[in-house]
N, CA, C and O of each residue as an XYZ file, in Angstrom:
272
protein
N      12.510    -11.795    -13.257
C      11.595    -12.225    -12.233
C      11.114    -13.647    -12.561
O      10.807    -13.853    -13.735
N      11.008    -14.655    -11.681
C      10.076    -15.582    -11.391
C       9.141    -15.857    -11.753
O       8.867    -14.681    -11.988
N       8.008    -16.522    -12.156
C       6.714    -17.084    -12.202
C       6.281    -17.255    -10.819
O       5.330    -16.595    -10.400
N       6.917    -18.109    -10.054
C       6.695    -17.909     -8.413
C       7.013    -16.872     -8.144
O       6.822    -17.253     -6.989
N       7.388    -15.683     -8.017
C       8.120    -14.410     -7.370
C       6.440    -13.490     -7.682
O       5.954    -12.749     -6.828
N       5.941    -13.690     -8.718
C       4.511    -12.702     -9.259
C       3.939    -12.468     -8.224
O       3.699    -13.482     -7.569
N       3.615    -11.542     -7.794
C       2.482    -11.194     -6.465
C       1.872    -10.259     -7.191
O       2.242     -9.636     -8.186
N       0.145    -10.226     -6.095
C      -0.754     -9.224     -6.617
C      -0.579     -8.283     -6.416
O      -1.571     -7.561     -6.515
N       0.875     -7.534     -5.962
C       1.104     -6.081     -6.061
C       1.734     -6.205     -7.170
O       0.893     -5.754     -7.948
N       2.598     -6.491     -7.782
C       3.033     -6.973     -8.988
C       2.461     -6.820     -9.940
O       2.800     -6.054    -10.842
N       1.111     -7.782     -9.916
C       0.028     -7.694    -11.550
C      -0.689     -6.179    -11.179
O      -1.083     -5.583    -12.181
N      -0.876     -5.584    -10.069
C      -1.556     -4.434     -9.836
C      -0.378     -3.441    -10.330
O      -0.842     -2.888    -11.327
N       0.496     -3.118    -10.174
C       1.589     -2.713    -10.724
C       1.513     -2.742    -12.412
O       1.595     -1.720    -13.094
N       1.359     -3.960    -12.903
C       1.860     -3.791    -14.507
C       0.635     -3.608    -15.339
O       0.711     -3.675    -16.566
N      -0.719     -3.332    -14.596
C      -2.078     -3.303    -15.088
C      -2.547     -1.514    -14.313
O      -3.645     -0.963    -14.394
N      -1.669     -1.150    -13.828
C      -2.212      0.511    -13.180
C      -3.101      0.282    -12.486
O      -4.003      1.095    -12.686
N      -3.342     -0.451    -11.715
C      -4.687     -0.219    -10.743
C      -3.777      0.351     -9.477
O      -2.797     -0.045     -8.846
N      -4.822      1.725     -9.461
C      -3.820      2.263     -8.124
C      -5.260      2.078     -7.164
O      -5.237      2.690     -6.097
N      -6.007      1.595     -7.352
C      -6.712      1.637     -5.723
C      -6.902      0.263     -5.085
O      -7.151     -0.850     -5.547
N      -6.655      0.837     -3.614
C      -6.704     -0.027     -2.653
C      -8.368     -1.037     -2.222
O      -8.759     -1.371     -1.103
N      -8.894     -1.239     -3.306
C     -10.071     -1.690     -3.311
C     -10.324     -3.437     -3.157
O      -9.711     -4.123     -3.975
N     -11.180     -4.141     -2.165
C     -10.654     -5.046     -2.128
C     -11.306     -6.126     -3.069
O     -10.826     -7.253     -3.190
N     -12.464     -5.687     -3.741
C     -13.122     -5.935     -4.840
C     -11.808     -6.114     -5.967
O     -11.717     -7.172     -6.589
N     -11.062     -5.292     -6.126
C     -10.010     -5.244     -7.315
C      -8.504     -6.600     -6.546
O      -7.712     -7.399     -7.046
N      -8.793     -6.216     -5.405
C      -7.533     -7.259     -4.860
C      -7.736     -8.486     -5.200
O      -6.861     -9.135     -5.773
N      -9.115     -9.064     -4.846
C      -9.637    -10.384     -5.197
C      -9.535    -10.654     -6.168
O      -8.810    -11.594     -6.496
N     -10.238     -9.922     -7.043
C      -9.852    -10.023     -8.747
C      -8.545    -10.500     -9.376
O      -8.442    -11.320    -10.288
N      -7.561     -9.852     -8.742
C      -6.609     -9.537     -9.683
C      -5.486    -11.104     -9.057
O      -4.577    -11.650     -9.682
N      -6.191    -11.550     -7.207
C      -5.659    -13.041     -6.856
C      -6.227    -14.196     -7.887
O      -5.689    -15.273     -8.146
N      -7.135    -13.811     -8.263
C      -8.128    -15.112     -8.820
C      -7.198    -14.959    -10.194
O      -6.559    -15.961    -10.518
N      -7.072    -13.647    -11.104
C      -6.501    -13.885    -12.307
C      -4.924    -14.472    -12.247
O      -4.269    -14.982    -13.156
N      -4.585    -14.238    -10.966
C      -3.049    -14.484    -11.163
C      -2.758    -16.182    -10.833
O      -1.709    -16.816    -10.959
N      -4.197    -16.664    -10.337
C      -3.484    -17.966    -10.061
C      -4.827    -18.782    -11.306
O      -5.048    -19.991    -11.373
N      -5.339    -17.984    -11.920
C      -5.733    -18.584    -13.173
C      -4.962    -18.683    -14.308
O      -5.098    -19.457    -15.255
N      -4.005    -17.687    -14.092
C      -2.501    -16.719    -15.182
C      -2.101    -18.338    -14.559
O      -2.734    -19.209    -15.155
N      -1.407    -18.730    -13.754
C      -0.334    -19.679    -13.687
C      -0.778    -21.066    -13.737
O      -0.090    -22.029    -14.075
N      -1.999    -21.073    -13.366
C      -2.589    -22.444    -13.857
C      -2.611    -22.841    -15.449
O      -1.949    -23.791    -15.866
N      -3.353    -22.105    -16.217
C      -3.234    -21.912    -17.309
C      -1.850    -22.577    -18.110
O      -1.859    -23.457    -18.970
N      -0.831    -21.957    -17.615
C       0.731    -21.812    -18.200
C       0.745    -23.082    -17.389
O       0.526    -24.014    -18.164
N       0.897    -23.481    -16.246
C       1.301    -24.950    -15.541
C       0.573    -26.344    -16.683
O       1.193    -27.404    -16.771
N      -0.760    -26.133    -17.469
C      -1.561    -26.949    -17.691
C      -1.157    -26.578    -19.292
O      -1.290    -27.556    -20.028
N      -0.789    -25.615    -19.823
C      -0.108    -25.775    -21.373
C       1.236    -26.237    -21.459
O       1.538    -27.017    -22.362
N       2.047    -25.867    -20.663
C       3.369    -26.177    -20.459
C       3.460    -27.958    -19.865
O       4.160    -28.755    -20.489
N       3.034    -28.193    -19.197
C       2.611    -29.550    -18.605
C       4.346    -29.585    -17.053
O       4.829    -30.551    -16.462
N       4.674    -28.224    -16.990
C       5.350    -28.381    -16.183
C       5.123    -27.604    -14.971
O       4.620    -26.481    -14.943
N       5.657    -28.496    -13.655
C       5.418    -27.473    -12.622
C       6.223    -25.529    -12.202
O       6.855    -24.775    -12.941
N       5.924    -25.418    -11.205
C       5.890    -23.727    -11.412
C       7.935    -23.919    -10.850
O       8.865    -23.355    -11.426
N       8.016    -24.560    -10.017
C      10.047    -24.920    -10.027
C      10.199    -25.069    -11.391
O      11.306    -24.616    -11.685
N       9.642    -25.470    -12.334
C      10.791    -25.737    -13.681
C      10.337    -24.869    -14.389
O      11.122    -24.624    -15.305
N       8.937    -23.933    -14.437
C       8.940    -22.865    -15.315
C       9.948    -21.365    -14.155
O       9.576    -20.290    -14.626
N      10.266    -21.284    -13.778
C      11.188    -20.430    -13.102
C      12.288    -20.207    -13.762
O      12.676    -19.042    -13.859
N      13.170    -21.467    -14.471
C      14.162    -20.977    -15.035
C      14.295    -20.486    -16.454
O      15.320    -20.320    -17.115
N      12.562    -20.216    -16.897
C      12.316    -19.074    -18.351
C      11.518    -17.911    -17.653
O      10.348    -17.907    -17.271
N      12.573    -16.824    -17.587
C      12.159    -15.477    -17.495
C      10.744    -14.725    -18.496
O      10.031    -13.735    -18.331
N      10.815    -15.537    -19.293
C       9.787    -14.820    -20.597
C       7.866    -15.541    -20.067
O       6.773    -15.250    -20.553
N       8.189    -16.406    -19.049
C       7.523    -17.167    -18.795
C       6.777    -15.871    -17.434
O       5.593    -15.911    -17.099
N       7.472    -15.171    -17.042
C       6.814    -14.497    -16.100
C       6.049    -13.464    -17.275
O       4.923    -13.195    -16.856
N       6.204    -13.087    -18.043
C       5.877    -11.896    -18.536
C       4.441    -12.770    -19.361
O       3.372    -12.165    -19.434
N       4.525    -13.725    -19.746
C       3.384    -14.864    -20.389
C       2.258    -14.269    -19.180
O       1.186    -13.694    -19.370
N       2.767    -14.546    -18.197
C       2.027    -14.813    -17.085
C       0.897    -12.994    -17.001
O      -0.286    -12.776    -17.264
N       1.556    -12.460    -16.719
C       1.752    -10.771    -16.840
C       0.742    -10.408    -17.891
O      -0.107     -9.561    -17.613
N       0.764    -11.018    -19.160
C      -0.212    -10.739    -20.216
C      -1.562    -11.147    -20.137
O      -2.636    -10.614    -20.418
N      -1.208    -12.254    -19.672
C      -2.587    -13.554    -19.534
C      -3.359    -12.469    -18.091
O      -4.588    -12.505    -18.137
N      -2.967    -11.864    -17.289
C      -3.596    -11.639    -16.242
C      -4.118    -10.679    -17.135
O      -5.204    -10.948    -17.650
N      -3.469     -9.425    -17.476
C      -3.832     -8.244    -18.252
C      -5.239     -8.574    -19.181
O      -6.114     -7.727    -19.359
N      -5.299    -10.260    -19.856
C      -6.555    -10.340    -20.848
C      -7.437    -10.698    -20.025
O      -8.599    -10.647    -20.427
N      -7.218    -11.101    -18.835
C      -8.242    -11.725    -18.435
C      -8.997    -10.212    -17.753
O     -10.179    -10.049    -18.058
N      -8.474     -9.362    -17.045
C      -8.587     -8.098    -16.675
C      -9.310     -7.292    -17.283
O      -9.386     -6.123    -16.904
């Protein structure tokens, strides 16, 4: 998977949140584009050139999980 491809069904997916709550939806938008900012601003590259490291989605995936 992508770094661009991540959606918040996605991080809701790899964190078990099964409810449809929109308190938890918001949450989990704000961590995912704090998850890729983060990685865009350590990496110093944009989200097209982190795409072609797969390990880079799962970075992403963790970082949401701590912030969570």
């Amino acid at each position: 998977m992508k770094i661009s491809e991540i959606t918040k069904e996605e991080v809701k997916k790899y964190l078990r949140i099964t409810d449809d709550d929109d308190y938890d939806d918001k949450l989990v938008e704000y961590m995912l584009e704090a998850s890729k900012s983060f990685i865009i601003g350590y990496t110093g590259l944009d989200i097209k050139s982190l795409d072609k490291y797969k390990d880079v989605s799962l970075a992403c995936l963790i970082l949401c999980q701590d912030l969570y």
